[in-house]
N, C-alpha and C positions, 0 to 999 in steps of 0.2 A: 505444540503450544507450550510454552514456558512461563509459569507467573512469579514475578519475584517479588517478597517481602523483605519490609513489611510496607512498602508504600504502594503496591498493588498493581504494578505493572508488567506488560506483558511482552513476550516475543513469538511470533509466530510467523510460519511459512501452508502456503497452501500450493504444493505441485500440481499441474495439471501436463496432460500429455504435452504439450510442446509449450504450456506457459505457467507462470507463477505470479504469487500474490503473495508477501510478506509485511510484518505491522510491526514497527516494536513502539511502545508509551513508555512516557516519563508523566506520571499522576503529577506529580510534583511541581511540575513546570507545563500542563498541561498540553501535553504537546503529544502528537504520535505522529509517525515517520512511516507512511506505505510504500512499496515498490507495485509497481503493477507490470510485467514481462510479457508480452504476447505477441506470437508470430502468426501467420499467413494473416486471414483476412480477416484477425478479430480486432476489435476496437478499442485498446483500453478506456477511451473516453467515454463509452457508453458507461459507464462504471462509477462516473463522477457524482451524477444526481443519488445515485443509493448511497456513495459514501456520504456526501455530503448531507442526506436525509436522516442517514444511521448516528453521526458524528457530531453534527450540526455546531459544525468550525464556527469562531468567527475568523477568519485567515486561512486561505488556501493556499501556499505555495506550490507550483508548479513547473517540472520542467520535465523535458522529454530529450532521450539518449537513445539514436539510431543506431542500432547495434547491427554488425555482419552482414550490412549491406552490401551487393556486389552492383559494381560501375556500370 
């Protein structure tokens, strides 16, 4: 986790065995940017009601990138 000043913003990564979770904020422009990476059969959408409980957006953008799929 990284915090920069002086407007209080952060960058952070959280490794997990086969997946990751990173956040960087801009206080300024109230905005934060997650990544959410997860392989075999976990869900990153179970994920959404905690952020959205923790964060409490008004705006979600969402999009999703199938990564290393095989045919």
């Amino acid at each position: 986790m990284h915090h920069f000043t002086p407007n209080g913003g952060i960058s952070g990564v959280l490794v997990l065995a086969e997946s990751h979770v990173s956040i960087h904020t801009w206080p300024e422009r109230a905005y934060a940017a997650l990544d959410l990476f997860m392989c075999g059969d976990a869900d990153p959408y179970r994920a959404l009601p905690v952020l959205r409980a923790a964060f409490r957006p008004t705006t979600v953008t969402l999009s999703e990138n199938k990564r290393g799929l095989i045919p």
